[in-house]
C-alpha positions in Angstrom: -62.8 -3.3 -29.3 -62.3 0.0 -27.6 -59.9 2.7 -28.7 -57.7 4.0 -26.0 -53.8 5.2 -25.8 -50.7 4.0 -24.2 -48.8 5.8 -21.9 -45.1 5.2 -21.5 -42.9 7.3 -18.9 -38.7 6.5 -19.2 -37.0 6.8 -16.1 -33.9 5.5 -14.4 -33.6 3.7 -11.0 -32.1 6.8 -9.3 -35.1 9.4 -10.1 -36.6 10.5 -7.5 -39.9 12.4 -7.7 -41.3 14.8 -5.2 -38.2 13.8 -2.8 -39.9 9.7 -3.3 -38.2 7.1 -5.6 -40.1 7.7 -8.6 -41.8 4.5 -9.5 -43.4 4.9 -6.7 -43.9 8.5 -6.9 -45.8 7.6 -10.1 -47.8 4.6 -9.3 -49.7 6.5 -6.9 -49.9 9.5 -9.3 -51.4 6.6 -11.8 -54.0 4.9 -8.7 -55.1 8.7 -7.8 -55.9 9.1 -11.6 -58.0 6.4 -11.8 -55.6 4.7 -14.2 -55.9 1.0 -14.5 -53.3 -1.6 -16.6 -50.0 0.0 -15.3 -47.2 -1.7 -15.4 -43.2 -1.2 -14.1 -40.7 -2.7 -16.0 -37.0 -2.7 -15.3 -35.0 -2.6 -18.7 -31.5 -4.9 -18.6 -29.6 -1.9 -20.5 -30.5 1.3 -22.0 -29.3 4.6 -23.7 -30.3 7.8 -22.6 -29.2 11.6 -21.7 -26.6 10.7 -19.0 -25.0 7.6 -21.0 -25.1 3.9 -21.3 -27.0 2.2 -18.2 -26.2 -1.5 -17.7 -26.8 -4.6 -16.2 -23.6 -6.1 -17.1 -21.5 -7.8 -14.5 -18.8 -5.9 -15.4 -20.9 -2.0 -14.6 -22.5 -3.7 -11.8 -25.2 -0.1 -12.5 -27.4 0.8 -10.1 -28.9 3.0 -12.0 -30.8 0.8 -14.7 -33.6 2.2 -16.8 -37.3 1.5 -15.7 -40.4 2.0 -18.1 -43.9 3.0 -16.2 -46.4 1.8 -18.7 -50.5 2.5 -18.6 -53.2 1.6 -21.0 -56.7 2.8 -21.1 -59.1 5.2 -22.8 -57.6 8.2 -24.0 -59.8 10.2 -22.0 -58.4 8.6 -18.8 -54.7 9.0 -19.9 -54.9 12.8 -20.9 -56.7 13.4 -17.6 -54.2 11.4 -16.1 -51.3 13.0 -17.4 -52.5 16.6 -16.9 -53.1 15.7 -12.7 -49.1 14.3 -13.4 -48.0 17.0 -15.2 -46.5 19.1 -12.2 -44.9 15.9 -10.8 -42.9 14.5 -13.8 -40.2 17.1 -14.3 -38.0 16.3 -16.6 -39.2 12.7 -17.2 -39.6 11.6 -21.0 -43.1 10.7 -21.8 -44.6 8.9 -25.3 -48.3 8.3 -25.6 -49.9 6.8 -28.6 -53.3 4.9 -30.1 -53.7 1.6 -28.8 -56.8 -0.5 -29.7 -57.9 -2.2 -26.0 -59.2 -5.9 -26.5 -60.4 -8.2 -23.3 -60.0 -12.0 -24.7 -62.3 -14.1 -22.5 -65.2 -12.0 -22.0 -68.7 -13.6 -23.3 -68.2 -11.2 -26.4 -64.8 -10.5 -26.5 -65.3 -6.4 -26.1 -64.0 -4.6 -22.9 
């Protein structure tokens, strides 16, 4: 088991970062980092600074929320995160500790 940290960045469909839809913006922030394990996930409804965002059929949004998540050493994220730090703006970030596993390796370490 390795110790490493997650790294979760909120945005909304709409964001745009460096004049380029943001998920995109920061998947290639996260490749040029070296980052490996990120995901995009697009949320179904969420609360944030500019109100409710929905998937309802009745909001018919187009501005749902998206979550950009990374795992990997700490190390990589904070390095990560300061070559992002310029780019993000006002995105909301959360890191924490996360304990990285690899099931299926001969010994079951990373």
């Amino acid at each position: 088991m390795t110790e490493g940290s997650c790294l979760r960045i909120y945005l909304t469909e709409s964001d745009r970062i460096d004049g380029r839809p943001a998920t995109e913006a920061i998947l290639e922030l996260c490749r040029d980092s070296g980052l490996r394990g990120v995901s995009v996930l697009r949320g179904i409804e969420g609360l944030g600074g500019h109100g409710v965002h929905s998937a309802s059929f009745l909001s018919l949004s187009s501005d749902l929320p998206i979550l950009v998540e990374a795992i990997d050493t700490t190390d990589a994220i904070n390095s990560a995160l300061e070559q992002m730090k310029s780019h993000l703006g006002q995105c909301m970030v959360a890191t924490w500790p996360v304990s990285l596993m690899r099931y299926g390796d001969d010994d079951g370490n990373d």
